[in-house]
Each structure stands twice: as C-alpha cells, then as structure tokens.
NUVO-301873 format. One record per residue (C-alpha): residue in three letters; x, y, z. Coordinates in steps of 0.5 Angstrom, whole numbers, padded with zeros to 4 digits, always signed. Example, Ala and Ser with C-alpha at 12.3 -4.5 7.8 and 13.67 -1.06 7.14 Angstrom:
ALA+0025-0009+0016SER+0027-0002+0014
END
This chain:
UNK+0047+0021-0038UNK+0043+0016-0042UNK+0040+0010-0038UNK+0038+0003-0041UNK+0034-0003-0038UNK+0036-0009-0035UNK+0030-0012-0033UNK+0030-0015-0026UNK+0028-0013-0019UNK+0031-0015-0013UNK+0033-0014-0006UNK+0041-0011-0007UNK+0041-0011-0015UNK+0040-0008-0020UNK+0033-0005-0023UNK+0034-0001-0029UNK+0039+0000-0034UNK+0047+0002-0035UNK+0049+0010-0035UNK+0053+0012-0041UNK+0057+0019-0040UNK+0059+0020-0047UNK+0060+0015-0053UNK+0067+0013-0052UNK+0066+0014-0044UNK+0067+0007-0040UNK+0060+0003-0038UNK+0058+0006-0030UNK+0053+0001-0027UNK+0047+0004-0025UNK+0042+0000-0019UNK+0035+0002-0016UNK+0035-0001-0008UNK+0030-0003-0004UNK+0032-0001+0003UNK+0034-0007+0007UNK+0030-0011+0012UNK+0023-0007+0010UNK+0021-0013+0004UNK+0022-0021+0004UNK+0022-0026-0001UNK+0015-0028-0004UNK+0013-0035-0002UNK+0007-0036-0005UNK+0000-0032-0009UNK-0007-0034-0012UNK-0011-0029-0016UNK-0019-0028-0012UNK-0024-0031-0015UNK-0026-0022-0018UNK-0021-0023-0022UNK-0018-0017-0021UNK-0015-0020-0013UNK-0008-0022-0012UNK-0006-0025-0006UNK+0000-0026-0004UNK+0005-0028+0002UNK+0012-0029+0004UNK+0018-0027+0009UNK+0016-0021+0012UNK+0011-0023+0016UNK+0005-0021+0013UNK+0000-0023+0007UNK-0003-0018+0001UNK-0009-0017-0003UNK-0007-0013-0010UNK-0012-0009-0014UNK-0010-0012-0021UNK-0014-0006-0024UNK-0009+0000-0020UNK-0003-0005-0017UNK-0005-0002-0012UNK-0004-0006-0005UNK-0011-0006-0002UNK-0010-0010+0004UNK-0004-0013+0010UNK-0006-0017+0013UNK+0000-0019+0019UNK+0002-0024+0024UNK+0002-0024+0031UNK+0010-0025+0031UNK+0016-0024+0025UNK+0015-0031+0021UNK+0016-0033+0015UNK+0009-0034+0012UNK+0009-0041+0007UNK+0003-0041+0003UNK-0004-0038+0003UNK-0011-0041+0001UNK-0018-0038-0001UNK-0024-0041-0001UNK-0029-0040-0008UNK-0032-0034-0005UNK-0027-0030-0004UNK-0028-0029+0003UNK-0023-0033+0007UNK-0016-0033+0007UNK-0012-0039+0010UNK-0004-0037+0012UNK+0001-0042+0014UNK+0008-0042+0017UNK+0014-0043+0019UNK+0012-0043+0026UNK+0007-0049+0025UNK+0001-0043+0026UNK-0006-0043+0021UNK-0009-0037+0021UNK-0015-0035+0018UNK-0018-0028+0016UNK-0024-0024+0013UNK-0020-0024+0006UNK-0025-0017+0004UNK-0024-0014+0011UNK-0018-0015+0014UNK-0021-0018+0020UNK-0017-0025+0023UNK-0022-0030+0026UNK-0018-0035+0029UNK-0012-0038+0029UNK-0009-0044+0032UNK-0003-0049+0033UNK-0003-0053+0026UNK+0003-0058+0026UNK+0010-0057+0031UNK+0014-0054+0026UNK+0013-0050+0019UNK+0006-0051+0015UNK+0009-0052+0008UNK+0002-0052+0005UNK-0004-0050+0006UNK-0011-0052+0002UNK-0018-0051+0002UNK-0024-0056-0001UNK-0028-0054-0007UNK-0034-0052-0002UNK-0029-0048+0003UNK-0031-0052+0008UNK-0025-0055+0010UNK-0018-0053+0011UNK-0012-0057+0010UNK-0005-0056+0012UNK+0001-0061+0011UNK+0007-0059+0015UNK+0014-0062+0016UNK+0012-0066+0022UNK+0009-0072+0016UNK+0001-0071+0018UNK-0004-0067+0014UNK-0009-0064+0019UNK-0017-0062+0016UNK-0020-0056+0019UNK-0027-0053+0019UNK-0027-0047+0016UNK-0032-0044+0020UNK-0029-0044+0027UNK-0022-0047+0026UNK-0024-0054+0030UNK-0020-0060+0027UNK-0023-0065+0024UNK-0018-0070+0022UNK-0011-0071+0022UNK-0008-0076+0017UNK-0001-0080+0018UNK+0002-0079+0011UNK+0008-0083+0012UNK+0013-0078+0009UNK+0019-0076+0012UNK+0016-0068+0010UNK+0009-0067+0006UNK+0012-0061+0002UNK+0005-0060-0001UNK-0003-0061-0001UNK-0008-0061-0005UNK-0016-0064-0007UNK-0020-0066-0012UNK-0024-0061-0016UNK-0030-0065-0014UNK-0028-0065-0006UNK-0027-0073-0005UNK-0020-0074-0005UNK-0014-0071-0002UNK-0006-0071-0006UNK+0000-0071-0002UNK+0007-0070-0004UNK+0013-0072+0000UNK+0021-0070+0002UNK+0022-0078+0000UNK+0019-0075-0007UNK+0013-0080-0006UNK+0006-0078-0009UNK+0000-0081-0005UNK-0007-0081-0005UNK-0013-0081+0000UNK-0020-0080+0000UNK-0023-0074+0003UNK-0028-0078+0008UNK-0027-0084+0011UNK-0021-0088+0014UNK-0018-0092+0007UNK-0012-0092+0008UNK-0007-0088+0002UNK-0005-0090-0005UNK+0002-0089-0007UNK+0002-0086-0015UNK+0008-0085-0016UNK+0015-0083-0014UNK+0021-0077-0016UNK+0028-0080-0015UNK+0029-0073-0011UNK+0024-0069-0007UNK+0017-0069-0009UNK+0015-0061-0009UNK+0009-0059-0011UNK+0002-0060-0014UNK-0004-0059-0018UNK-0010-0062-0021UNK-0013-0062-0028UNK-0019-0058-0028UNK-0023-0064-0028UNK-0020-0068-0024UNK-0017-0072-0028UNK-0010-0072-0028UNK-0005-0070-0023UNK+0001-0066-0024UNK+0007-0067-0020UNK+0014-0064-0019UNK+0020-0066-0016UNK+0028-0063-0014UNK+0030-0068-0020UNK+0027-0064-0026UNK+0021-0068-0028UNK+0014-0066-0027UNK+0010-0073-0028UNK+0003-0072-0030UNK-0002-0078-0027UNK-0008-0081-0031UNK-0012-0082-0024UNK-0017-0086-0028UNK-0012-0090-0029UNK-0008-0089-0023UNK-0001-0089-0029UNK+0004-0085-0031UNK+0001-0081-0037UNK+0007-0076-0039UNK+0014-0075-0036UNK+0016-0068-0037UNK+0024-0067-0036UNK+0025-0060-0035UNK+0032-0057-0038UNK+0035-0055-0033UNK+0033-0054-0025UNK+0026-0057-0022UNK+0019-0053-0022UNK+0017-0050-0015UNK+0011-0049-0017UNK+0006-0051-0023UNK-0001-0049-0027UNK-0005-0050-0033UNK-0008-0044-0037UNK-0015-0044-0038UNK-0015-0049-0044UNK-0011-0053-0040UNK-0007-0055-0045UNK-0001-0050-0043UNK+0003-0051-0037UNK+0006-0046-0034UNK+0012-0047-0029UNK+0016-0044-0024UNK+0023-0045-0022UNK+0028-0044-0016UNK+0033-0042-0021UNK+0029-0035-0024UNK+0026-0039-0029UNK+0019-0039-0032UNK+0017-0044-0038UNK+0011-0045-0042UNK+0009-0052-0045UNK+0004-0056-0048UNK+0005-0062-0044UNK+0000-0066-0047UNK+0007-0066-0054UNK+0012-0065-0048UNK+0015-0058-0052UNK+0018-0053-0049UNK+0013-0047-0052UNK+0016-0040-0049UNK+0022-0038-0044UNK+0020-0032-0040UNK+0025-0027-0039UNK+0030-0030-0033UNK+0030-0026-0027UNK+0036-0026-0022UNK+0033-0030-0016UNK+0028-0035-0015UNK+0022-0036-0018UNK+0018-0039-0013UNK+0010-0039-0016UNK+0007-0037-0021UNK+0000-0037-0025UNK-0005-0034-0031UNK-0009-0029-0030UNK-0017-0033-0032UNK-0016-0030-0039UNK-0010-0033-0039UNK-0007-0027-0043UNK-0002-0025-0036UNK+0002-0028-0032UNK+0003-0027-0024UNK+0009-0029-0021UNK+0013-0029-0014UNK+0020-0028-0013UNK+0025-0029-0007UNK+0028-0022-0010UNK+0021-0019-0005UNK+0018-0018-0012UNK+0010-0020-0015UNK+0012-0019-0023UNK+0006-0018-0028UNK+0007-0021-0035UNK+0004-0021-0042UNK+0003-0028-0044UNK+0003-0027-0051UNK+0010-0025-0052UNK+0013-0027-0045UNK+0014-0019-0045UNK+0015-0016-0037UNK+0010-0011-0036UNK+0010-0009-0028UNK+0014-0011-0022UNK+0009-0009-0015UNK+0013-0010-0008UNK+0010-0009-0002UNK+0013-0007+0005UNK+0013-0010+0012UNK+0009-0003+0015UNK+0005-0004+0009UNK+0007+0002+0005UNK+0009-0002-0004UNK+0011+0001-0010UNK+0008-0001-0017UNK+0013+0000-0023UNK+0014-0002-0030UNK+0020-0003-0034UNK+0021+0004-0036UNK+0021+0006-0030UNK+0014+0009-0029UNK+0011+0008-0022UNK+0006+0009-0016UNK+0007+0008-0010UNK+0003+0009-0003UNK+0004+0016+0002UNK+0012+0014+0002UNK+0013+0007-0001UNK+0018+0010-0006UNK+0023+0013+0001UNK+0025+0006+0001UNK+0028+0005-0006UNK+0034+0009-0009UNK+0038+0009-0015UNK+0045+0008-0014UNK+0051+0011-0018UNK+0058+0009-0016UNK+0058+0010-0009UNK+0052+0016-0008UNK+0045+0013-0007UNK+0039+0018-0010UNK+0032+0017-0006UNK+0027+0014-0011UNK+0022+0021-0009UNK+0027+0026-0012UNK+0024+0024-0018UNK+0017+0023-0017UNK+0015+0029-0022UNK+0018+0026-0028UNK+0015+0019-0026UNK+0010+0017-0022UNK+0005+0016-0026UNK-0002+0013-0023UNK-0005+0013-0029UNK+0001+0010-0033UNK+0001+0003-0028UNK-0006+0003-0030UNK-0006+0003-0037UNK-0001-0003-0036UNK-0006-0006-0032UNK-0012-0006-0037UNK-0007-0007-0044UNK-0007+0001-0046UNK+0001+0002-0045UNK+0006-0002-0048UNK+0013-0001-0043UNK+0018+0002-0047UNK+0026-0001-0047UNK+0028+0004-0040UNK+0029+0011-0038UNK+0033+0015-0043UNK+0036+0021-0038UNK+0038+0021-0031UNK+0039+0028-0027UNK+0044+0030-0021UNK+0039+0032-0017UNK+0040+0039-0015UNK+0041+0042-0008UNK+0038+0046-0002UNK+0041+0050+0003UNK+0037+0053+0009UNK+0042+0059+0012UNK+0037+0062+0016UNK+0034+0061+0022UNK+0038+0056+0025UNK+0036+0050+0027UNK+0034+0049+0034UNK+0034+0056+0034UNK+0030+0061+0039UNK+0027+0066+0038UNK+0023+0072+0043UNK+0019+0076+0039UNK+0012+0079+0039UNK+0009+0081+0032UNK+0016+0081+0028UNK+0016+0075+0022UNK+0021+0071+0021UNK+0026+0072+0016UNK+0027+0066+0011UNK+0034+0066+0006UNK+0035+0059+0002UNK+0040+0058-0003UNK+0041+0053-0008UNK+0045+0050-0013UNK+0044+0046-0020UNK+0047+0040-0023UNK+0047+0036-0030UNK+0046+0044-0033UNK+0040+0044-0030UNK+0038+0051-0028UNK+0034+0052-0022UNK+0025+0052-0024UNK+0023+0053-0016UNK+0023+0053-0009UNK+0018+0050-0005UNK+0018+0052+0002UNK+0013+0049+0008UNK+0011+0052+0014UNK+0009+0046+0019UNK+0008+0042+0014UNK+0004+0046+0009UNK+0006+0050+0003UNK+0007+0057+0004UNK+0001+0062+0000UNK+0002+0069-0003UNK-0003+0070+0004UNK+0002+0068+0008UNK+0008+0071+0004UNK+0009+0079+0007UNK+0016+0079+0002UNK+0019+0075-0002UNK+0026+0076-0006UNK+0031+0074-0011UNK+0037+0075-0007UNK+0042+0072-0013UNK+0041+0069-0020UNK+0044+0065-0023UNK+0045+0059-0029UNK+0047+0054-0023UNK+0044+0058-0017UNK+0039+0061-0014UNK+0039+0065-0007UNK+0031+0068-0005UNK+0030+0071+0002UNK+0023+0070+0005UNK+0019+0074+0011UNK+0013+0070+0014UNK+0009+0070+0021UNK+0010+0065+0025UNK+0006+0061+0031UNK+0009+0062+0038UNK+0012+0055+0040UNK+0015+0050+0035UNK+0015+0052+0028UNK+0018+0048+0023UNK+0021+0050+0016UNK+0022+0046+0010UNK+0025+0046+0004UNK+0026+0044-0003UNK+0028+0046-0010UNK+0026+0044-0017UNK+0030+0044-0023UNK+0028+0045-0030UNK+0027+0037-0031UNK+0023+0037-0024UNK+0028+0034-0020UNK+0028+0035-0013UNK+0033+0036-0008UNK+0032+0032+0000UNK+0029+0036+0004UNK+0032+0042+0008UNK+0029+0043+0015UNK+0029+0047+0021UNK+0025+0047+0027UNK+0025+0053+0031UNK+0022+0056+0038UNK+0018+0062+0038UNK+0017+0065+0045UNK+0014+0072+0046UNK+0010+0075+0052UNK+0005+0077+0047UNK-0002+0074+0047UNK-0004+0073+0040UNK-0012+0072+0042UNK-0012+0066+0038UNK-0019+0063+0034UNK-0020+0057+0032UNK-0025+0055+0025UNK-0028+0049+0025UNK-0032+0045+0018UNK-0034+0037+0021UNK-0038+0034+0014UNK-0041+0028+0014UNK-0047+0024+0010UNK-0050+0017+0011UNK-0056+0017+0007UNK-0052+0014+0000UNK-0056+0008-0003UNK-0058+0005-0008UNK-0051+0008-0011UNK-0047+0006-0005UNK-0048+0003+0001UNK-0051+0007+0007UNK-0047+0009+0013UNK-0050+0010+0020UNK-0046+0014+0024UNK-0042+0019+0020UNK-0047+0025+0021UNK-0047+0024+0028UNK-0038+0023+0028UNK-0039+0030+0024UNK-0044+0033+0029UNK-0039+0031+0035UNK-0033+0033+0033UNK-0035+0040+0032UNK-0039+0040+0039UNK-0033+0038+0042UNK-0028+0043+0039UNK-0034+0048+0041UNK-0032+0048+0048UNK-0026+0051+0048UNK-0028+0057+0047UNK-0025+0062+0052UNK-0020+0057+0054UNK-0014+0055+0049UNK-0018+0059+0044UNK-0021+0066+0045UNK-0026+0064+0040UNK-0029+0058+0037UNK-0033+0058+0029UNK-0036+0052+0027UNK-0039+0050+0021UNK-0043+0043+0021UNK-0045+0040+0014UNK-0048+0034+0014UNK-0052+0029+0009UNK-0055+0034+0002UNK-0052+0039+0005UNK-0044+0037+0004UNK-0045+0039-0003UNK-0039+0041-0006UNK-0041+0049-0006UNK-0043+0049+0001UNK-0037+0047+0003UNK-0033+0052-0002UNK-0037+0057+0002UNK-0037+0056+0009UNK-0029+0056+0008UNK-0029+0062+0004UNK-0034+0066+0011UNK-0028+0064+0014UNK-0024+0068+0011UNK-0022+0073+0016UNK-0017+0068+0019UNK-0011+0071+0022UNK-0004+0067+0023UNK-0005+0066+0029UNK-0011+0062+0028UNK-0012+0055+0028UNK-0017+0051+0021UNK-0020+0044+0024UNK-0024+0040+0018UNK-0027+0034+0019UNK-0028+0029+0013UNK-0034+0022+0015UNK-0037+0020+0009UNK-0036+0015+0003UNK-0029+0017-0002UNK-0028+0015-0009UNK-0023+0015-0016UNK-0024+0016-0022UNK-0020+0018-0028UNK-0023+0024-0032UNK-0024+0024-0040UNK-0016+0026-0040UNK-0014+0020-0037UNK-0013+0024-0030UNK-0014+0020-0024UNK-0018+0025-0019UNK-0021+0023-0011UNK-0027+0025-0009UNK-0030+0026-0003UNK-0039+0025-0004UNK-0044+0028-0001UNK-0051+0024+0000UNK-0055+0023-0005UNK-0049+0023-0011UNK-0048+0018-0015UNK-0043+0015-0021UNK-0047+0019-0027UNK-0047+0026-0022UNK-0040+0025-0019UNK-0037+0031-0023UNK-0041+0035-0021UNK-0044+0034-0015UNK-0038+0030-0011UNK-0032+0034-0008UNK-0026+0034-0012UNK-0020+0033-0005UNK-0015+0037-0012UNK-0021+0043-0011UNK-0021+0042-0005UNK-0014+0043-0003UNK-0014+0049-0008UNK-0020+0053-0003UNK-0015+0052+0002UNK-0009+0056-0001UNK-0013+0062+0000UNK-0014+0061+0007UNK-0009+0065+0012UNK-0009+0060+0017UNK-0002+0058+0022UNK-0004+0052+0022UNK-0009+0047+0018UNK-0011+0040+0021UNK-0015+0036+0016UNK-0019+0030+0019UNK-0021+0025+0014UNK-0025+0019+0016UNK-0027+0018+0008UNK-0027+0012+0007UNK-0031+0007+0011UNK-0033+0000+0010UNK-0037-0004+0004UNK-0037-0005-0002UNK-0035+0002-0005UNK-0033+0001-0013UNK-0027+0005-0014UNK-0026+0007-0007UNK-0021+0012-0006UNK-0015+0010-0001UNK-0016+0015+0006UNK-0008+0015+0004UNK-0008+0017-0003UNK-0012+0022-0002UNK-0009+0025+0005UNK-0001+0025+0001UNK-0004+0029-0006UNK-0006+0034-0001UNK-0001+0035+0005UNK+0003+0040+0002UNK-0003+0044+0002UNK-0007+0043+0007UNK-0001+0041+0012UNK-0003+0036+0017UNK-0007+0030+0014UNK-0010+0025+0020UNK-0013+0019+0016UNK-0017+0014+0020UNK-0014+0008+0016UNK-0008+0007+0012UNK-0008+0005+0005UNK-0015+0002+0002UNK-0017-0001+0009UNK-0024+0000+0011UNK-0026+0006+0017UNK-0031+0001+0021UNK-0037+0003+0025UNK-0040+0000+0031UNK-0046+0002+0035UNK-0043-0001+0041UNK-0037+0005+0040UNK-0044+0009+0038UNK-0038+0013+0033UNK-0034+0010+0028UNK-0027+0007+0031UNK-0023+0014+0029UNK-0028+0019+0032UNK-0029+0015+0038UNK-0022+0015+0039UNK-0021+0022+0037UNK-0027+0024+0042UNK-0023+0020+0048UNK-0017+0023+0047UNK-0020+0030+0047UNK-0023+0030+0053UNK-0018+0027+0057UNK-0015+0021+0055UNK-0010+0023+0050UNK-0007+0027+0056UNK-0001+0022+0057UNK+0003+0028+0062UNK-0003+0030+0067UNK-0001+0037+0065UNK-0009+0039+0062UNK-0007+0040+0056UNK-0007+0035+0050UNK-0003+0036+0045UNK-0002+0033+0039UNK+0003+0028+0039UNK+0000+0026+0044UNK-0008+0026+0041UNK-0004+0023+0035UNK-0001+0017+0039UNK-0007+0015+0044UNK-0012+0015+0037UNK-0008+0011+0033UNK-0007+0006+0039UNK-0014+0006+0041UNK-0017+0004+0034UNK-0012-0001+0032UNK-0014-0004+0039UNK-0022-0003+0037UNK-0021-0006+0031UNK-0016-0012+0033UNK-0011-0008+0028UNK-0015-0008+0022UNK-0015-0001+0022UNK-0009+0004+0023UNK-0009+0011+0023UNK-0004+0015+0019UNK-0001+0022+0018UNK+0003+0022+0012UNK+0010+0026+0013UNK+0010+0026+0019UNK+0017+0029+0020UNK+0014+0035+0017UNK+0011+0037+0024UNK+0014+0041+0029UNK+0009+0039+0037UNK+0004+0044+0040UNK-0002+0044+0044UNK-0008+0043+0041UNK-0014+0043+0047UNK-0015+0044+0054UNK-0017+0038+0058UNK-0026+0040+0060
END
C-alpha cells in the first residue's frame, strides 16, 4: 500500500497522499484528521524579536510561542473564558504580548514567563487589531465599536480614545518612528493620525470595498493598505498620494509584509493563497502552493529565506521562501499538547500530541501514535528547521496495525491471594503480512523487567499470531495491566488494559526507598536556583516519617548540589538493590534540565548537577535515557518519579519537564512533573519552596486527603498538587502526569 502526498493540513481533511493497492486497483483516499474541537483556526502570528520566537493566536482561546529551532510550542498562553482571540502584538524587547478578542477584552502577558499582567475591558464588542509603539510604551486596540483606544503598556491605564469615524477599524498601526497612527476602516477608508496631541485625522485614501489590513515600510515612508476589492495600494506619506495600485488576480489580502530588503511583498489571502511581488514593478514573483482554507497572515523570517503562515485549517506552516517549498505544519491544541510534521510525514509532538490525529482509510481511523516508531522523529523537524532535510515527496507505505488480546486476567476481575503471581496470557495477531516483533506488557504503568518476570513462554507461534503467557507478582489493591504489540515494521497495536483488585489477609511488610536530588549552586553556566536543595532535603524528610506506619521501613537517600553526580545517583539506586514487589521506589528531581543532540544527531535530556557546564555536560550531566536504564534493573512494585527539572530563567536548550517525563514513563512507570510542556518551575520565598514541592509537602501532610480517611492516595495527592500550583502561579504552571490512564489508584501515605 503506497502513499503519495497531498499537501495540505486541515481540520477534517486530507493531510498526506492517496493509497494504491496495486497498479490497476482503483485510487483509495486516504486522510490524516485532527480530533474535533481540540484546535481553531489561526487568526494572527508574529516572529519575536530572538528570531527563533513564534507567536501565534486564534479560536481556541488561547495564544502560543514556538521555538523555530525545534517546533516545538514553548508556551499557552489561555484566556480566562472561551473567545476567539483576533490579534497579538509584541513589543521590541520580547517581554510583552498584548491579546485582543472577540469579547472586547485586552490582555497583556509576560511573553518569556507565561504570566498575565492585567487585562481590561477595551472596546464593547471584538478587538480586531492590536498594535504596540516602537518604544513599547503604549498599546493601541481598535474594535468594531469605531474607536481606537492607547493604553500604557506598563499598568493597562488609558491613555487616549480616538473616534475614528469608520463604521468598524478592521486594523491599526503606527509609524517606525512613533508619531503617527494609521487606521483602516469597514468603509474601506484609510486615515491618519498624529500619535500625540489632538489634530484631527487625514483621510489618505480609500478601497471601494472594506479596507482590511495594514503595514509600513521600514522607514516609514510608505503605507501599504488592502482592501476586500482586490487591491493592495501603497501610499507615498511624504507626499500624502497614491504611489502604486497593486490589483490582485483573484481574492483580497488579509494580511501583508515585506521582506527585509523591502523590495518583496508578501500577501496572505482568505481564499489559501500566498503571493510574492516586487511591488515597486507591480509583477507577480512567486505563487506558493494553495492550501484548502484560508490564509489568515503571513510573514518572512529577518533572513527572509522562510515563510510563517496562519491558516483557519488550525494549522502555522513553515515555508522555504526560495523555491515556495512546504517544509513544516505546527498545530497547536487548546489543553497545550502540538504536533510538528513535515510533508513526508515525519513528526514531534508533545506527551500525547499525536492522540489527537488519526489517518483515515475508508471508514477505519488509525491513531497517529500506532506509528510513532517509524515516524516520530525529533531530530528530523529540526533539521527541517536549521536547512539539513529537505522533506521528501510523502510517505512511501502504510501498515495495518496489528491487534492485541488480553485473555487473562479479566478486567475488573478480583482476585484473593497471598504470595501466588498472577498469570498473564496476550494474544495477538498480525496484518499487512507483517509478523508479530514483540509484545510490551506494563504493570501500572511500567514496563515489566526480566526482574519482575518469574516465567515467560511462547504459548503458539505463528507467521501471523502470537500466543505468550507471563507469571508476574503483583501488589495488594488495584494493579493494572497493559499491553501492546509491535509488528515487524514497528507498527503498534492500541492498547489492551485490564485493571485488577488483589485482596489478601496477608501482610506483605512493605518498605519504601526514597532518592530526593537537588542543586542550586550553577552559575556562571546557568542560572542560580535557591530552593531546590532545600525542595530535595524536604521531600525526603517528609516521606521519612512514615516509617512504622504505611511502611515497615523507610530508606532515604538525599544528594544535593556537587554530589548529584551522575555516578552518585547510579550508586544509591543500586544500594537499593534489595527492593522486593512489594516495596515502593520514590525519586525526586529539582534542579536545572537540558537538551542536547550528540555527535549522531540523537537528541538526549539531561538532568544537571551543580557545577556542570555546556563543555562537561556528557560527562558530568545525567542522561534521563541512562537513568531509566538504572531503573530497569530495579524489583520495585511501584516507582513514582517526581521531577521538578526545569525551573525558571534563561536556561539554553531547556528540556521540557514533559519531554522528558514521556520518554521514560514506560520505564519508570509514573512521572509527575511540575509543569507541562516548556513552562517554567517557579520558586518564591514567601512559599519558602518551589511552587510544586510546596504543594506536594501540603498535600502530604493532610491537605490532599479530600476524604477525611487519614490516608492520602495518590489520585488524591494528584488533584490537590496540580490545583494548588495553578492557583500559586495564577495558572502559569500546570502539573502533568503522562498516560495518566496507565494507573490503576493506591495509597501512598497516612496522614501525620
């Protein structure tokens, strides 16, 4: 089964190519679609002043930066209440984004951190632009109640409210040299006004239909203007005239800019198309390829060697200027999960990004994940990114996944035992000629070890079937079970699961062995923490007092600063050795986390002790890969990882809290991060703790025990240390745990 590309990305449509089941069989379509409801279209971007910053807004309620060096979405930044959010503006630092929407509200944020700052009723219905002063002092909104409103940029104060005298202002904008404002209207006038004082406005021009959009030459003298009757006019302001009229082929540009030598325009039209022309000789340069849905804005790169576009398909496309060549579709998601993915359908995508994309076939869908091995490729979008991989024509073959069966244990099934193990049988079944590779089996979310293993058979082999049995131990309470297969051409089947209550009179006597790791001390290399050791020392203090209670015994181990080495870490896990089933392994992460790509291209995460610096980072950082491979080794029932490793500043390469907990939850089993995504671990010393180990120390010692029975479990712990960090950090920082279906509920503590 062969695929070729059709390149276009939208909501319900088709993503990648046509299926041929033999040369003279007849054309099958085939669809890549995104899961309804969980994206919007993409109203309006700008690139930051880095560079290597995209901003982007739209309908799902929320704004988000981009990393143009990964595509990766560093930031969400979401409203309040579900709006369509129109325009975005930044100031020439970087440091504040302004929003408008369709409610009338401006809301301004701390682009870097994620932090709102204010916001305030601007106009009585839609803000349709939003513009910033060249000093970023001030901010301007213009709405569809006809006024243009300045606001200061520093406390969200107004300044000024003008009556611009259109039935809608569809667009705002000011000089390059700060003194005077330009307005577009729905009567398709073009006005402008001096940024101080109270002259009245000067009428430039007009379009016969609607004027929509905006921009000024890099010197200010001349204003480009578009309107819905297909023209795009460019005003001479020394001479207040019309200095070209550009009529467009077909449709009208919503959006418009100009390259860095100012002598291309680059035109965005609601119709999909995107045009390059030398505006000066009024010639049509460069077509780009149409996409299926509307092209809202678009803009070079300050090299001008890419194109960022905004598509209503929900889509932000990255384009090779030169040739007009597709290079990369990022879409991001309303809960902050995005999925990068070039045209020959390699990709990268956040923790479960791609559970919300699925090739269709006929009339069977097929989750975008069960292919994840063959093409989710990190490394692979960056290279797109930086110049080194050029996408090719599409995807060659697409496989049947296979299918897996549990036929024991049951699901919900009860068992009353002591010490037996608990019998696993899997059966599974190969398409497409693909021969069973492998089945993965997880217990509560991790995945079994030869440790773990009492007895594994092959219970029936064949070319297209694979029948294993399995003998495990298992904990008292809920356990669950699951599993996939793998064929031959690392296609996975969906997960099978099965949860499972053991109950046993039995006294198993379990033990729990706690790691807390902190550092502060990294200067000059990077920036300095002040509460990681201490979130560390704590941590481990806390989990000590239960011994003789939930736990017969309790080991702890605290390495903080220069003694987080990498080989220190490796060597307490390994005095923990004597772990039996039933016992519990707690590890605790606070510190700095980066990323890096070795000399193979590989992309590895790292965890870094203090002291460690860019030149020492493979050899004295800790690789979260050799990490999880430690822990393999371990006999544990149950290992929880708390990771707090990646903490606000100005960390290069950071490595996203969620990145890392998804590449080692198969092994670990549970992963609670103190952030998703890229957003930053913050620290306070009114809390005395970071945000996240505050919380966790709160819940621990009471807080989380929503049911007054003594005992915190950890759906409980879970809930109440995700709430209580999005309320210290008025909802810049959301704690995550990957997967967490994978768990089946137990109890963690007792309540001192």
């Amino acid at each position: 089964m062969i695929i070729r590309r059709v390149p276009d990305f939208t909501l319900l449509c088709l993503l990648w190519g046509v299926l041929f089941a033999g040369e003279a069989a007849a054309q099958e379509r085939v669809a890549l679609h995104l899961e309804e409801g969980m994206s919007g279209a993409v109203w309006d971007l700008a690139v930051g002043p880095d560079g290597h910053t995209l901003y982007t807004c739209g309908r799902d309620s929320t704004a988000k930066s981009w990393d143009l060096r990964t595509g990766e979405s560093i930031r969400m930044f979401k409203t309040d209440q579900p709006t369509l959010i129109t325009s975005l503006a930044l100031d020439h630092t970087g440091t504040w984004l302004a929003l408008g929407d369709m409610h009338g509200t401006l809301t301004v944020w701390n682009a870097r951190s994620g932090v709102q700052y204010y916001s305030a009723p601007a106009h009585d219905r839609y803000v349709t632009a939003v513009a910033m002063t060249p000093d970023g002092s001030t901010i301007l909104t213009a709405g569809r109640d006809g006024r243009i409103r300045l606001w200061n940029t520093d406390d969200g104060r107004p300044i000024r409210t003008l009556e611009a005298g259109m039935l809608w202002v569809q667009d705002v904008s000011v000089s390059p040299d700060g003194t005077t404002i330009a307005a577009a209207g729905q009567d398709g006038t073009v006005r402008l006004w001096p940024l101080a004082g109270d002259a009245p406005a000067t009428e430039l021009g007009t379009h016969s239909r609607f004027a929509r959009t905006l921009l000024f030459s890099g010197d200010g003298r001349f204003l480009f203007s578009s309107g819905a009757d297909g023209h795009v006019k460019v005003w001479d302001l020394e001479t207040m005239a019309l200095y070209r009229d550009i009529k467009l082929q077909d449709g009208y540009a919503h959006g418009l800019d100009l390259d860095r030598t100012e002598e291309h325009l680059l035109v965005s039209k609601m119709n999909g198309l995107m045009e390059i022309w030398d505006w000066r000789r009024r010639l049509l340069k460069r077509k780009l390829p149409p996409s299926s849905y509307g092209t809202m804005q678009s803009v070079f790169n300050d090299a001008g060697d890419r194109i960022f576009s905004a598509h209503t398909s929900g889509a932000v496309k990255v384009w090779r200027t030169e040739d007009g060549a597709l290079l990369l579709d990022m879409v991001g998601f309303s809960d902050g999960q995005w999925l990068s993915f070039t045209p020959d359908g390699y990709y990268d995508c956040s923790a479960y990004g791609d559970r919300y994309v699925q090739w269709r076939r006929g009339q069977e869908l097929f989750p975008l994940e069960r292919y994840s091995e063959l093409f989710k490729r990190p490394a692979i979008i960056e290279d797109v990114l930086r110049g080194g991989y050029d996408p090719g024509d599409g995807i060659e073959r697409i496989i049947d996944p296979p299918t897996a069966t549990i036929l024991a244990p049951r699901d919900a099934q009860l068992f009353a035992f002591g010490s037996e193990p608990l019998e696993i049988i899997v059966e599974a079944e190969g398409r497409d000629s693909e021969r069973i590779e492998r089945l993965a089996v997880k217990l509560n979310g991790r995945q079994l070890s030869s440790v773990q293993i009492l007895d594994q058979r092959i219970i029936r082999r064949s070319d297209s079937l694979l029948r294993m049995r399995w003998r495990i131990p298992v904990l008292p309470g809920r356990n669950a079970v699951e599993v996939v297969a793998v064929n031959a051409a690392r296609v996975r089947s969906e997960v099978r699961r099965a949860e499972i209550t053991v109950e046993t009179g039995r006294s198993l006597d379990p033990s729990l062995y706690v790691l807390a790791v902190g550092a502060d001390d990294y200067a000059p290399a990077y920036p300095d923490l002040e509460f990681a050791v201490v979130d560390a020392q704590a941590v481990a203090d806390e989990f000590m007092r239960q011994e003789g209670g939930m736990y017969t015994r309790v080991y702890t181990t605290t390495l903080t600063d220069r003694d987080a080495a990498r080989e220190n870490i490796f060597r307490a896990l390994r005095e923990f050795g004597e772990m039996k089933p039933q016992d519990v392994l707690l590890l605790f992460f606070s510190g700095h986390g980066v990323r890096d790509r070795d000399r193979s291209g590989r992309i590895r995460y790292y965890y870094l002790p203090a002291g460690v610096t860019p030149s020492t980072l493979s050899t004295r950082a800790m690789a979260w890969e050799d990490f999880s491979g430690e822990i393999r080794r371990l006999n544990a029932g149950r290992v929880i990882l708390l990771l707090d490793a990646c903490h606000s500043g100005d960390v290069s390469s950071g490595a996203s809290n969620e990145k890392v907990a998804a590449s080692m939850a198969g092994d670990v089993g549970i992963v609670f991060t103190s952030s998703s995504g890229n957003e930053f671990s913050y620290e306070d010393r009114s809390w005395g703790h970071g945000a996240f180990t505050r919380a966790l120390l709160d819940g621990l010692r009471g807080k989380a025990d929503f049911t007054g029975d003594g005992i915190v479990d950890w759906s409980e712990l879970q809930l109440y240390v995700s709430t209580a960090v999005r309320s210290m950090t008025q909802g810049s920082q959301n704690p995550m745990v990957p997967r967490l279906e994978q768990f089946a509920n137990f109890e963690l503590v007792r309540v001192p």
